[in-house]
PyMOL Python script that loads the backbone (N, CA, C, O; Angstrom):
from pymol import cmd

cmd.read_pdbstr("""\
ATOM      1  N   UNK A   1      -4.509  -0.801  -1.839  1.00  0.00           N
ATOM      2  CA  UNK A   1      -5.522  -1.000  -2.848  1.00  0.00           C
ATOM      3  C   UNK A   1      -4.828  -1.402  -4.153  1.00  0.00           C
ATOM      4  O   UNK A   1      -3.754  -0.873  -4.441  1.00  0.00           O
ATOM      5  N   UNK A   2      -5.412  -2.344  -4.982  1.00  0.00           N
ATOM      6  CA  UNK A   2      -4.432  -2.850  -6.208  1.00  0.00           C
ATOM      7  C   UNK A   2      -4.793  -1.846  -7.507  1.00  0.00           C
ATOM      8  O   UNK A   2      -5.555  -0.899  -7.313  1.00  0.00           O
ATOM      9  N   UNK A   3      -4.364  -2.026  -8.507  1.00  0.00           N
ATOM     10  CA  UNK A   3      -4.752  -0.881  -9.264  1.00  0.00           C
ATOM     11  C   UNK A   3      -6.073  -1.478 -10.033  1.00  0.00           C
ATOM     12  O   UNK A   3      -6.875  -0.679 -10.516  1.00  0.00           O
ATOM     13  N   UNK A   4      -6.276  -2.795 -10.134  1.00  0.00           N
ATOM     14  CA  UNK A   4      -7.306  -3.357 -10.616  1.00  0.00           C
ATOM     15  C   UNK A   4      -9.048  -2.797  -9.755  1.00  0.00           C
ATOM     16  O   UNK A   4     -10.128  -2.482 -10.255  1.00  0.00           O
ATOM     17  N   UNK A   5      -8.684  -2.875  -8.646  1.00  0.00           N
ATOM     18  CA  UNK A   5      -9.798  -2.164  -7.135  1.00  0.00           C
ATOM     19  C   UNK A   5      -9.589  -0.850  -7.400  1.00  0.00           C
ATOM     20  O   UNK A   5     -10.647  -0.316  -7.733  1.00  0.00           O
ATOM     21  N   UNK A   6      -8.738  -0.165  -7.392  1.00  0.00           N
ATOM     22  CA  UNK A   6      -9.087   1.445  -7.876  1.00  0.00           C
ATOM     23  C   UNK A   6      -9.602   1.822  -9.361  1.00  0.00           C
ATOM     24  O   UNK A   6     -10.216   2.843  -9.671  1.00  0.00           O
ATOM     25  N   UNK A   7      -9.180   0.675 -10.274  1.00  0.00           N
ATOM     26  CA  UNK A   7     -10.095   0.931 -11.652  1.00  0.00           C
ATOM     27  C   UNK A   7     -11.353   0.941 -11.408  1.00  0.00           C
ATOM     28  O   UNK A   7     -12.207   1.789 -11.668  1.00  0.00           O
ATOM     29  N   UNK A   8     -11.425  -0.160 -10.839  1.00  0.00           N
ATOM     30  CA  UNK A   8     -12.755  -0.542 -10.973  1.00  0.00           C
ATOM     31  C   UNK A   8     -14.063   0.873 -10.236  1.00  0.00           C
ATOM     32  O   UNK A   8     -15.133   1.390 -10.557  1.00  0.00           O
ATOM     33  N   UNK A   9     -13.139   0.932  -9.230  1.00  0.00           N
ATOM     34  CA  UNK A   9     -13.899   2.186  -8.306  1.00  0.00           C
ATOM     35  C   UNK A   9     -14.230   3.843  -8.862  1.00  0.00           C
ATOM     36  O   UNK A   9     -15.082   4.704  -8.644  1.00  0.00           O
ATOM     37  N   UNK A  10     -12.971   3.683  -9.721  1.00  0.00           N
ATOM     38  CA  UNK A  10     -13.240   4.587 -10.653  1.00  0.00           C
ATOM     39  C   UNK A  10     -14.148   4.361 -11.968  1.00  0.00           C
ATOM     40  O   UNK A  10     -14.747   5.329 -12.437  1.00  0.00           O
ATOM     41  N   UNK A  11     -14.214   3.558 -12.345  1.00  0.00           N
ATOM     42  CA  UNK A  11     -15.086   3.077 -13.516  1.00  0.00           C
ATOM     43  C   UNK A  11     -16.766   3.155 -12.511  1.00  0.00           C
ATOM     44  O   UNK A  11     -17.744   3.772 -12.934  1.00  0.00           O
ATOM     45  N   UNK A  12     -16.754   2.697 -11.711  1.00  0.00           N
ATOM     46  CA  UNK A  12     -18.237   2.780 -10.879  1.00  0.00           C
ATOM     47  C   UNK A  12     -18.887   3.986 -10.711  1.00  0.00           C
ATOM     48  O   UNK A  12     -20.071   4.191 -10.980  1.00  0.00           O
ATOM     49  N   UNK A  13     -17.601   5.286  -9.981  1.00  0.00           N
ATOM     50  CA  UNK A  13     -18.289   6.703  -9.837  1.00  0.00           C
ATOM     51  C   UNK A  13     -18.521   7.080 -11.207  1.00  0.00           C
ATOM     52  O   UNK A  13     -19.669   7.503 -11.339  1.00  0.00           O
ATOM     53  N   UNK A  14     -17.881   7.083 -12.233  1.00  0.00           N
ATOM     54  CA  UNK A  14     -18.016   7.275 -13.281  1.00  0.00           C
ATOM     55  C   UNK A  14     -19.278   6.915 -14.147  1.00  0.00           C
ATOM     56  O   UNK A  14     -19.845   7.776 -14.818  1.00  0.00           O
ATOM     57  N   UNK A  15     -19.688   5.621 -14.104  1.00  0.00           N
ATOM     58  CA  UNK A  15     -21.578   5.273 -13.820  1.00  0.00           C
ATOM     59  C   UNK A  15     -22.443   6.228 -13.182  1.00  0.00           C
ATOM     60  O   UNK A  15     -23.431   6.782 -13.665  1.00  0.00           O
ATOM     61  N   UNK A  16     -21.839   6.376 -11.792  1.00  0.00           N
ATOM     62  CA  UNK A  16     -23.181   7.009 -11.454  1.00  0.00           C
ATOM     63  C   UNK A  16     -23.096   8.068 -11.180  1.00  0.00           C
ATOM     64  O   UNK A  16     -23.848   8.669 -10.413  1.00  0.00           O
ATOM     65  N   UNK A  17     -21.941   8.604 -11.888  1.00  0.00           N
ATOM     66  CA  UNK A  17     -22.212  10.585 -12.409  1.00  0.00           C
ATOM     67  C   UNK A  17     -22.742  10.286 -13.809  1.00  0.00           C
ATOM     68  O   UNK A  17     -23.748  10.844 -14.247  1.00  0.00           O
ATOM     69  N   UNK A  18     -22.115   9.490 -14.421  1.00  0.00           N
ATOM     70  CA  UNK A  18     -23.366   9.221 -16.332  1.00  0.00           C
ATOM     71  C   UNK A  18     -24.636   9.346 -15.589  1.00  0.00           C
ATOM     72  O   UNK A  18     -25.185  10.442 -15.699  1.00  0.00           O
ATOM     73  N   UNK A  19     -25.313   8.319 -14.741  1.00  0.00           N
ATOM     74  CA  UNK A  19     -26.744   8.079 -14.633  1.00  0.00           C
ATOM     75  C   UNK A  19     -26.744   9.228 -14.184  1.00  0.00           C
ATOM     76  O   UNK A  19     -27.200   9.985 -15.041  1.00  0.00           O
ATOM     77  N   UNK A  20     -26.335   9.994 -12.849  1.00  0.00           N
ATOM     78  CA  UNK A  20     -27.328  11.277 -12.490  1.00  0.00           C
ATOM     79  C   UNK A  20     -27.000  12.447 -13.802  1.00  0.00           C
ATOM     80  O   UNK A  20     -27.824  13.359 -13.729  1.00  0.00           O
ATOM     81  N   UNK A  21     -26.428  12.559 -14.473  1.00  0.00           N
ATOM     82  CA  UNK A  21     -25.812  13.478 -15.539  1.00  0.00           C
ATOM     83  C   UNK A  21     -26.843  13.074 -16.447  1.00  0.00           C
ATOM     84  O   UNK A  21     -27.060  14.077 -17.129  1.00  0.00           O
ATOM     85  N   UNK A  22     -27.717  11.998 -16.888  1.00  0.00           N
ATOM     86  CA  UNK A  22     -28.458  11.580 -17.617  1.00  0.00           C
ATOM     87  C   UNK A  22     -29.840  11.964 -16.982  1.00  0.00           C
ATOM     88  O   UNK A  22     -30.725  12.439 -17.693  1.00  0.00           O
ATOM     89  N   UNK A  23     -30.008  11.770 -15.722  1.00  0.00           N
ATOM     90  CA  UNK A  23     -31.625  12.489 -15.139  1.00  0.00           C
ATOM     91  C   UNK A  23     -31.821  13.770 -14.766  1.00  0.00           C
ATOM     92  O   UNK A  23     -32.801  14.322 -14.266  1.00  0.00           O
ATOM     93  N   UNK A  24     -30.426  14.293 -15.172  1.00  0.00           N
ATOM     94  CA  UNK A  24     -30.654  15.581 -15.077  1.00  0.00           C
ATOM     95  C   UNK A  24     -31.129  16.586 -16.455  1.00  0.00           C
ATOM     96  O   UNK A  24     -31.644  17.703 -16.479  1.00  0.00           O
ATOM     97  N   UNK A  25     -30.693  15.617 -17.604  1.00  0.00           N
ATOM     98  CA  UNK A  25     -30.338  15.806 -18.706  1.00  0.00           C
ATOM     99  C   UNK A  25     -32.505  15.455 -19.193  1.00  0.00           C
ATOM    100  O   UNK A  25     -33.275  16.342 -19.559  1.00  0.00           O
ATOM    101  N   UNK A  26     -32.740  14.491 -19.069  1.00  0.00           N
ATOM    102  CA  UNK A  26     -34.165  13.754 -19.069  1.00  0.00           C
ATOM    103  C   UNK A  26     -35.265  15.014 -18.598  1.00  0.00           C
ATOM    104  O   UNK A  26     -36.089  15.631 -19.273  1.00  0.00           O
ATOM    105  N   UNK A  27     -34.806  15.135 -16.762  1.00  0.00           N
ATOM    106  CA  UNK A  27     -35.401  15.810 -16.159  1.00  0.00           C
ATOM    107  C   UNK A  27     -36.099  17.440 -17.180  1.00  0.00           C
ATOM    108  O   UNK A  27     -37.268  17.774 -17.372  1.00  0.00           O
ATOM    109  N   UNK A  28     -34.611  18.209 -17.690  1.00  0.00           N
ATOM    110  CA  UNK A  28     -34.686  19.325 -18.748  1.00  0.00           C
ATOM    111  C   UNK A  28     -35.350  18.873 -19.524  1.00  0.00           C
ATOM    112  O   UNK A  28     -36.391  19.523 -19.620  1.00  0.00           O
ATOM    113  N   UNK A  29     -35.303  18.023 -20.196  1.00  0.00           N
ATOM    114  CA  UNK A  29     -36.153  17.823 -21.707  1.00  0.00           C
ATOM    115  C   UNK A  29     -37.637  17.502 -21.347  1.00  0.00           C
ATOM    116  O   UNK A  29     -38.605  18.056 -21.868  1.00  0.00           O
ATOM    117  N   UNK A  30     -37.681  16.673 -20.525  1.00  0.00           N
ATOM    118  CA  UNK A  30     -39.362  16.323 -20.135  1.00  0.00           C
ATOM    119  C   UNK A  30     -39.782  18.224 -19.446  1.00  0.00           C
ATOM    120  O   UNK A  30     -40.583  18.949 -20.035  1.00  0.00           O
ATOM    121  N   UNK A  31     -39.333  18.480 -18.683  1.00  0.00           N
ATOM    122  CA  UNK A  31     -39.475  20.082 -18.425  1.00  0.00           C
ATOM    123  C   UNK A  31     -39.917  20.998 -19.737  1.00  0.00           C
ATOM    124  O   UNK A  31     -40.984  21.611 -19.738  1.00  0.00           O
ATOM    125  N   UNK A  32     -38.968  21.031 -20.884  1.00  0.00           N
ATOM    126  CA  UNK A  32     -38.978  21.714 -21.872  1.00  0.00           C
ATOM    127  C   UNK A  32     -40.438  21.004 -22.534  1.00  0.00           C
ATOM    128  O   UNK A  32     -41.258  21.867 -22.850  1.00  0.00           O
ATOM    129  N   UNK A  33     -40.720  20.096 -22.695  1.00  0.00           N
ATOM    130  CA  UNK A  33     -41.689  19.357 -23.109  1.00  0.00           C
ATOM    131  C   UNK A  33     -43.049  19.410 -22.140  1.00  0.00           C
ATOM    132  O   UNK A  33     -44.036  18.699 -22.328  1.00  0.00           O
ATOM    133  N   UNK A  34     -42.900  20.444 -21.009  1.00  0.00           N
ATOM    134  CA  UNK A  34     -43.798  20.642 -20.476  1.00  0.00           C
ATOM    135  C   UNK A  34     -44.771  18.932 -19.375  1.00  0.00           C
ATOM    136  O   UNK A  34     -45.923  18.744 -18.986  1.00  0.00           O
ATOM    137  N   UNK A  35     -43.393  18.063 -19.296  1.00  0.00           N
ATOM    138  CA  UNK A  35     -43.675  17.323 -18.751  1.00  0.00           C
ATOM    139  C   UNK A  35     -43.269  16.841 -17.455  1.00  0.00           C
ATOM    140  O   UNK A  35     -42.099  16.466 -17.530  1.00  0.00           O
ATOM    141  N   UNK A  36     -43.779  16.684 -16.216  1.00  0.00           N
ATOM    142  CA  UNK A  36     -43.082  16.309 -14.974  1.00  0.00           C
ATOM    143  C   UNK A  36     -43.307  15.126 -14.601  1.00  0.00           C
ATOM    144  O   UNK A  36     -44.425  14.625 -14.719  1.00  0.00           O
ATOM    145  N   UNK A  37     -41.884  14.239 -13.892  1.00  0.00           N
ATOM    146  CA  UNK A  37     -41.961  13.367 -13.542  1.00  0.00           C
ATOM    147  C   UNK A  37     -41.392  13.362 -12.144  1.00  0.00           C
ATOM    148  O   UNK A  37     -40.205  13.068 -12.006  1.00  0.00           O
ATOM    149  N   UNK A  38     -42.062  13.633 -11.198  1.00  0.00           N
ATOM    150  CA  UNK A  38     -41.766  13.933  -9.926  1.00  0.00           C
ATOM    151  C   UNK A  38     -40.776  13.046  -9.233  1.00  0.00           C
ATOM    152  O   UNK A  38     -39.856  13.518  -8.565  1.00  0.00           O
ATOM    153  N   UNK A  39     -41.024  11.385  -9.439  1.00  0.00           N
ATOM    154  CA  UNK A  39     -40.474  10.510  -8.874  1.00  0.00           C
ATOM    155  C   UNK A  39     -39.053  10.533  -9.609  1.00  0.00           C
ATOM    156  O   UNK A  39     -38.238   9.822  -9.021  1.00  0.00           O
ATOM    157  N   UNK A  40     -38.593  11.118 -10.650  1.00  0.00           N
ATOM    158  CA  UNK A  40     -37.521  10.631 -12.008  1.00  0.00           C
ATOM    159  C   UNK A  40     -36.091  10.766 -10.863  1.00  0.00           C
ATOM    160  O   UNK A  40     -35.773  11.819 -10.311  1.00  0.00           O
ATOM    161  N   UNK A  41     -35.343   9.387 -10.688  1.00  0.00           N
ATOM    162  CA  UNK A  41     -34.214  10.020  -9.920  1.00  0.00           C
ATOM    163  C   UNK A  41     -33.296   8.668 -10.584  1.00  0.00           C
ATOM    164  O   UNK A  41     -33.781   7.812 -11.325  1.00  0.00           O
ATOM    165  N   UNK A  42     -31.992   8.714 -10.159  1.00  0.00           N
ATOM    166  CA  UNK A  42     -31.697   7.367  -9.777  1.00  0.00           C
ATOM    167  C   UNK A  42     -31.934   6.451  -8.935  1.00  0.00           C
ATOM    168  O   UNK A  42     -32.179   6.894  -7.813  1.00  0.00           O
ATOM    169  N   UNK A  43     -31.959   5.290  -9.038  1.00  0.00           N
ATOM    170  CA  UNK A  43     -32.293   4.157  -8.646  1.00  0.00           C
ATOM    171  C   UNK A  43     -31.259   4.060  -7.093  1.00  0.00           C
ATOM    172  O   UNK A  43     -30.282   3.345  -7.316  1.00  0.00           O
ATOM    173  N   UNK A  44     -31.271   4.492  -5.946  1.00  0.00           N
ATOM    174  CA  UNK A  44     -30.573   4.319  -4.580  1.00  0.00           C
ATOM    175  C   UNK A  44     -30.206   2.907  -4.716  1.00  0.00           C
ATOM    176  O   UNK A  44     -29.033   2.642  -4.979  1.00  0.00           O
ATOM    177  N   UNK A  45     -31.253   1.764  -4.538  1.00  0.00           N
ATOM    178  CA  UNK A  45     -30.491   0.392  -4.619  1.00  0.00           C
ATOM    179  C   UNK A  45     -29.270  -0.018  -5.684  1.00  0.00           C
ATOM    180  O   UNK A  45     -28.282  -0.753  -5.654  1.00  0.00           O
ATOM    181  N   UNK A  46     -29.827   0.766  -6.521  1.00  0.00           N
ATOM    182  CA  UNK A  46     -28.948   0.148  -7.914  1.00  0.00           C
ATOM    183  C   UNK A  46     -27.500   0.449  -7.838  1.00  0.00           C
ATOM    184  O   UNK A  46     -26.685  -0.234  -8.458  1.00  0.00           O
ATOM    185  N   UNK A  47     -27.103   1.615  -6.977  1.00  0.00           N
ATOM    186  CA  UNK A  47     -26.379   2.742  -6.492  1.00  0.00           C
ATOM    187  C   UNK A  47     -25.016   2.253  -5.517  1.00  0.00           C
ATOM    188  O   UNK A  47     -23.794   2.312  -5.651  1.00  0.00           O
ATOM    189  N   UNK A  48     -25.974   1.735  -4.458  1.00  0.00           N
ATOM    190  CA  UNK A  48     -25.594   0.841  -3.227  1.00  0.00           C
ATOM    191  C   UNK A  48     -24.958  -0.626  -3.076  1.00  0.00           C
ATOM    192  O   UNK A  48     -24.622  -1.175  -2.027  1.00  0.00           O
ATOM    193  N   UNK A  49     -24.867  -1.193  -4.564  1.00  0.00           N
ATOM    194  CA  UNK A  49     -24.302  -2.227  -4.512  1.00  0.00           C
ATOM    195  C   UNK A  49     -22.714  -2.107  -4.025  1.00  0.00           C
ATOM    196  O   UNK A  49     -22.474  -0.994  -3.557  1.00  0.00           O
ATOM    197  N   UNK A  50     -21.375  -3.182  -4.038  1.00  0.00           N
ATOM    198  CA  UNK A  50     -20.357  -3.095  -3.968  1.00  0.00           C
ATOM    199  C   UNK A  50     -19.710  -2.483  -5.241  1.00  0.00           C
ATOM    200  O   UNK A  50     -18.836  -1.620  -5.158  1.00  0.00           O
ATOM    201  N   UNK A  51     -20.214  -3.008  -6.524  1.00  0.00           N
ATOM    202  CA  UNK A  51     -19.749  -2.028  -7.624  1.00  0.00           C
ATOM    203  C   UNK A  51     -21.219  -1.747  -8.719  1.00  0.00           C
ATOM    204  O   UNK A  51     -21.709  -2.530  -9.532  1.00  0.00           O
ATOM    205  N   UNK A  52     -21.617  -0.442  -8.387  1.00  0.00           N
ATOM    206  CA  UNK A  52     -22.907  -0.247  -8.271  1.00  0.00           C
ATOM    207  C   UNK A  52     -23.538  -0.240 -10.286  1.00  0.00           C
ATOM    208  O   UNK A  52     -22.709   0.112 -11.125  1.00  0.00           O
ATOM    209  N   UNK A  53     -24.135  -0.411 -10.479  1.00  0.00           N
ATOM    210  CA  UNK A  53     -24.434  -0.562 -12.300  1.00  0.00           C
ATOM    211  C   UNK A  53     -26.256   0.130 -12.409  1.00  0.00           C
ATOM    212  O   UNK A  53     -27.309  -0.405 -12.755  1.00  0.00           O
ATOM    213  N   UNK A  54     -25.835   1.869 -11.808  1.00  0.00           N
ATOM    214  CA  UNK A  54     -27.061   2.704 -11.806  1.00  0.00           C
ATOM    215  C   UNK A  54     -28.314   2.281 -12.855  1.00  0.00           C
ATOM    216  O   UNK A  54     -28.113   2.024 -14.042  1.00  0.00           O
ATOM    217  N   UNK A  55     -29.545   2.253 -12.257  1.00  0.00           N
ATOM    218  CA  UNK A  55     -30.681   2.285 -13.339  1.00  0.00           C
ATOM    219  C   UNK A  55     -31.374   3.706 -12.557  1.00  0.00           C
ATOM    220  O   UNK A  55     -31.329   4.166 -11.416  1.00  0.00           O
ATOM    221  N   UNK A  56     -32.007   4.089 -13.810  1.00  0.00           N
ATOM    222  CA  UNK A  56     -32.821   5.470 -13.926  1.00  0.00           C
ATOM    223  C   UNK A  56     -34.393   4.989 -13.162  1.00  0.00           C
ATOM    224  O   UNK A  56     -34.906   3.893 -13.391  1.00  0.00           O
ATOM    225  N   UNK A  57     -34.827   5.722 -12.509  1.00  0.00           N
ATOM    226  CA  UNK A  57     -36.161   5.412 -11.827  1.00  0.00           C
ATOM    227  C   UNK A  57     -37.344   6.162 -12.402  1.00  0.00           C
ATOM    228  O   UNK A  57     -37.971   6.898 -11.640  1.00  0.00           O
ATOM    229  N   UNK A  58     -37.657   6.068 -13.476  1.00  0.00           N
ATOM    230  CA  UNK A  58     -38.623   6.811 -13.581  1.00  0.00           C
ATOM    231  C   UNK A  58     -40.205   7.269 -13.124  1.00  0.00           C
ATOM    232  O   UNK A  58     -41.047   7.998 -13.649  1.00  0.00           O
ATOM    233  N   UNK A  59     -40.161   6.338 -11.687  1.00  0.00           N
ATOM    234  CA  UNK A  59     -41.036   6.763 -10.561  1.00  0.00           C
ATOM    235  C   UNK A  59     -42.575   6.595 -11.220  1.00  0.00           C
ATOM    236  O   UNK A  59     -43.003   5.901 -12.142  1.00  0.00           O
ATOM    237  N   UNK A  60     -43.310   7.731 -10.150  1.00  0.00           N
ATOM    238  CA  UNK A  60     -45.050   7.422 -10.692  1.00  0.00           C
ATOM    239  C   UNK A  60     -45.064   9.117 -11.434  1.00  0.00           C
ATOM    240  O   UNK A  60     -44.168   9.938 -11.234  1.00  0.00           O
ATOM    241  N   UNK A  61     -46.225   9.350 -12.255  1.00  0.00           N
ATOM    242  CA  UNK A  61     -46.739  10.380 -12.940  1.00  0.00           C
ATOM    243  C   UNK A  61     -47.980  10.612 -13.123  1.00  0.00           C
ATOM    244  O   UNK A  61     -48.595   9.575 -13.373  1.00  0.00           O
ATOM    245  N   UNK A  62     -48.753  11.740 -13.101  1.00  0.00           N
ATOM    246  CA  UNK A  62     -49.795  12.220 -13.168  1.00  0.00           C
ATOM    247  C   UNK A  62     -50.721  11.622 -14.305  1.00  0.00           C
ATOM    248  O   UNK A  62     -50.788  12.637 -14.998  1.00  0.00           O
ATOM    249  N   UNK A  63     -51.283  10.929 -14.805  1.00  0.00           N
ATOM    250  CA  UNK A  63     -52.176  10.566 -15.965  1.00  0.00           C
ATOM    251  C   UNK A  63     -52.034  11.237 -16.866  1.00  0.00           C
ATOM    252  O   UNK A  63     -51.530  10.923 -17.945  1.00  0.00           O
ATOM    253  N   UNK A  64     -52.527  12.412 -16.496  1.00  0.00           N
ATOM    254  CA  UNK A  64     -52.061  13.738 -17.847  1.00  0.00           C
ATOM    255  C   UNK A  64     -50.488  13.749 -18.002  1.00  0.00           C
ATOM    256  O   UNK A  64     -50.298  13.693 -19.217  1.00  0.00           O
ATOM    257  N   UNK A  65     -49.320  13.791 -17.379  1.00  0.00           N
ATOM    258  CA  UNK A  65     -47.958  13.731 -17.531  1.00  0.00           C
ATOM    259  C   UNK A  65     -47.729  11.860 -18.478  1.00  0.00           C
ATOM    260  O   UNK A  65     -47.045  11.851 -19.502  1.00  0.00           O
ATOM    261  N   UNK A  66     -48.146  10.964 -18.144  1.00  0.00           N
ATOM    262  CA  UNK A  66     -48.393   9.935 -18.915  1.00  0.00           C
ATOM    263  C   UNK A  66     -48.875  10.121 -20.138  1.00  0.00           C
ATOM    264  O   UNK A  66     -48.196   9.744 -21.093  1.00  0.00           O
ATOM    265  N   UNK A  67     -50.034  10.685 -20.326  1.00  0.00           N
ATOM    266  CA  UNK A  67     -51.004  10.798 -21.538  1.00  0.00           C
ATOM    267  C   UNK A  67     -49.668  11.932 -22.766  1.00  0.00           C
ATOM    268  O   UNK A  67     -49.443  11.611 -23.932  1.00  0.00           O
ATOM    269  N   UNK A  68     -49.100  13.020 -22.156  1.00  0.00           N
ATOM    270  CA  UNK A  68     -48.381  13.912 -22.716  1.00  0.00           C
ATOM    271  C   UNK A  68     -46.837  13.370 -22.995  1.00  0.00           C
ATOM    272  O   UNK A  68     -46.122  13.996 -23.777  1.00  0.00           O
ATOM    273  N   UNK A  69     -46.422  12.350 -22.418  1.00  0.00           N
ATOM    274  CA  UNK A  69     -45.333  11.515 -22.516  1.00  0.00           C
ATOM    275  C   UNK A  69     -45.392  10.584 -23.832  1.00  0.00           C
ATOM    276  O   UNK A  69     -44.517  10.447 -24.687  1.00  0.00           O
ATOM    277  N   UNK A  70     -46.641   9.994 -23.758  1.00  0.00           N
ATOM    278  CA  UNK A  70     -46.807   9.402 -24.723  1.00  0.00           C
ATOM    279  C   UNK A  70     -47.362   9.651 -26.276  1.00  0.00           C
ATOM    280  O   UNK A  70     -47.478   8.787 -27.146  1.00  0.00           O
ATOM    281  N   UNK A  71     -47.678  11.104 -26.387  1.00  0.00           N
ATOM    282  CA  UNK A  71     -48.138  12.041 -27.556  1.00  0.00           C
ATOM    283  C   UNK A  71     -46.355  12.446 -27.557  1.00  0.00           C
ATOM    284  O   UNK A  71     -46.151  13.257 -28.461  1.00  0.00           O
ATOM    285  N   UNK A  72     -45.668  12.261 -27.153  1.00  0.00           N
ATOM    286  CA  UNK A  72     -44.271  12.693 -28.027  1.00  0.00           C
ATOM    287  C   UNK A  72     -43.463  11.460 -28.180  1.00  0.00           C
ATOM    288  O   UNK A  72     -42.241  11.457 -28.330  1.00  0.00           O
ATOM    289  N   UNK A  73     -44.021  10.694 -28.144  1.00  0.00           N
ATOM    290  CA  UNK A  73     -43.158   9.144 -28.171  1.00  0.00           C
ATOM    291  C   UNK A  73     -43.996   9.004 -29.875  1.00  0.00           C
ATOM    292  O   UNK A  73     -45.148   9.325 -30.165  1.00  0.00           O
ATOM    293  N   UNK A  74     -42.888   8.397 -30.789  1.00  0.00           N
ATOM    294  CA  UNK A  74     -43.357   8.004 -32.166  1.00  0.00           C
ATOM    295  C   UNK A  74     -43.933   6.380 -32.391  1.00  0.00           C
ATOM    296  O   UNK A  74     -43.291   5.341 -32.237  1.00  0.00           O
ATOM    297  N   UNK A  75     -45.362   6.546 -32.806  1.00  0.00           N
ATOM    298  CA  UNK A  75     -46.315   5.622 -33.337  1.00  0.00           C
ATOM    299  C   UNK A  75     -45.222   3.979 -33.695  1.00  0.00           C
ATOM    300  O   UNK A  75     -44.018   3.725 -33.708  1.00  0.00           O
ATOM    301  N   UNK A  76     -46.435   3.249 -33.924  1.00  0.00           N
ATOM    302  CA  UNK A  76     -45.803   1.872 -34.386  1.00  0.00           C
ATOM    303  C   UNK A  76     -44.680   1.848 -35.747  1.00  0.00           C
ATOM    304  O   UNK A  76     -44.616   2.330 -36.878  1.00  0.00           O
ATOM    305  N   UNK A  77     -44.165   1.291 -35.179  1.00  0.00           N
ATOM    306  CA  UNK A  77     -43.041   1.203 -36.549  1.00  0.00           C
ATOM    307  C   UNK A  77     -41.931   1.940 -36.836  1.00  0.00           C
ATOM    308  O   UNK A  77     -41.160   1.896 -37.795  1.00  0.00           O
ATOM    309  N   UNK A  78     -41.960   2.514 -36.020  1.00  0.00           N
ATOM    310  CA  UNK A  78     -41.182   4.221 -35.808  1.00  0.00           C
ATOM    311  C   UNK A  78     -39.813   3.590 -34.731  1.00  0.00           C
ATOM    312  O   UNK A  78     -39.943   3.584 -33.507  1.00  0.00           O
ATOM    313  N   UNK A  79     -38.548   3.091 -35.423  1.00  0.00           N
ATOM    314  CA  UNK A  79     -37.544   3.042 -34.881  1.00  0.00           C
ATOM    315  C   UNK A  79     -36.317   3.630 -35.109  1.00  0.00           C
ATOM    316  O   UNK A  79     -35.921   3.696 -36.273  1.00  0.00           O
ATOM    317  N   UNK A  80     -35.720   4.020 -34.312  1.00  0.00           N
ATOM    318  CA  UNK A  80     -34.495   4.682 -34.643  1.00  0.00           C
ATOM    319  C   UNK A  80     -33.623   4.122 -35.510  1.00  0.00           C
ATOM    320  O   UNK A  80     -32.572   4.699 -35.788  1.00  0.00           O
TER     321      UNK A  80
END
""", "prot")
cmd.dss("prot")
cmd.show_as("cartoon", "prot")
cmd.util.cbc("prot")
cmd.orient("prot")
């Protein structure tokens, strides 16, 4: 293996312990916020590539889990 193929392989797991380290992290706060998102995982395809570049799935949600998602999200104009 060259050391360029083991960077890289290492730079990849390293992605997708951030992404699941991040929906786990999401998962708590929407929890604490009294909100569930049943589907919330990583993305398996995104995962599965040869050098994989994780996206977050934030799946389907209850109307009321929508409606309560979006009462803590800040109004127009409101950017970080």
């Amino acid at each position: 293996m060259t050391a360029k193929k083991a960077a890289g392989e290492t730079h990849s797991a390293a992605c997708v312990q951030e992404a699941e380290d991040t929906v786990k992290e999401l998962r708590a706060a929407l929890r604490r916020a009294g909100i569930s998102l049943p589907s919330l995982r990583v993305d398996p395809v995104t995962v599965a590539r040869q050098a994989p570049c994780p996206l977050v799935d934030l799946g389907r949600c209850s109307v009321e889990a929508a409606a309560r998602l979006a009462a803590c999200l800040p109004g127009e104009g409101a950017h970080p």
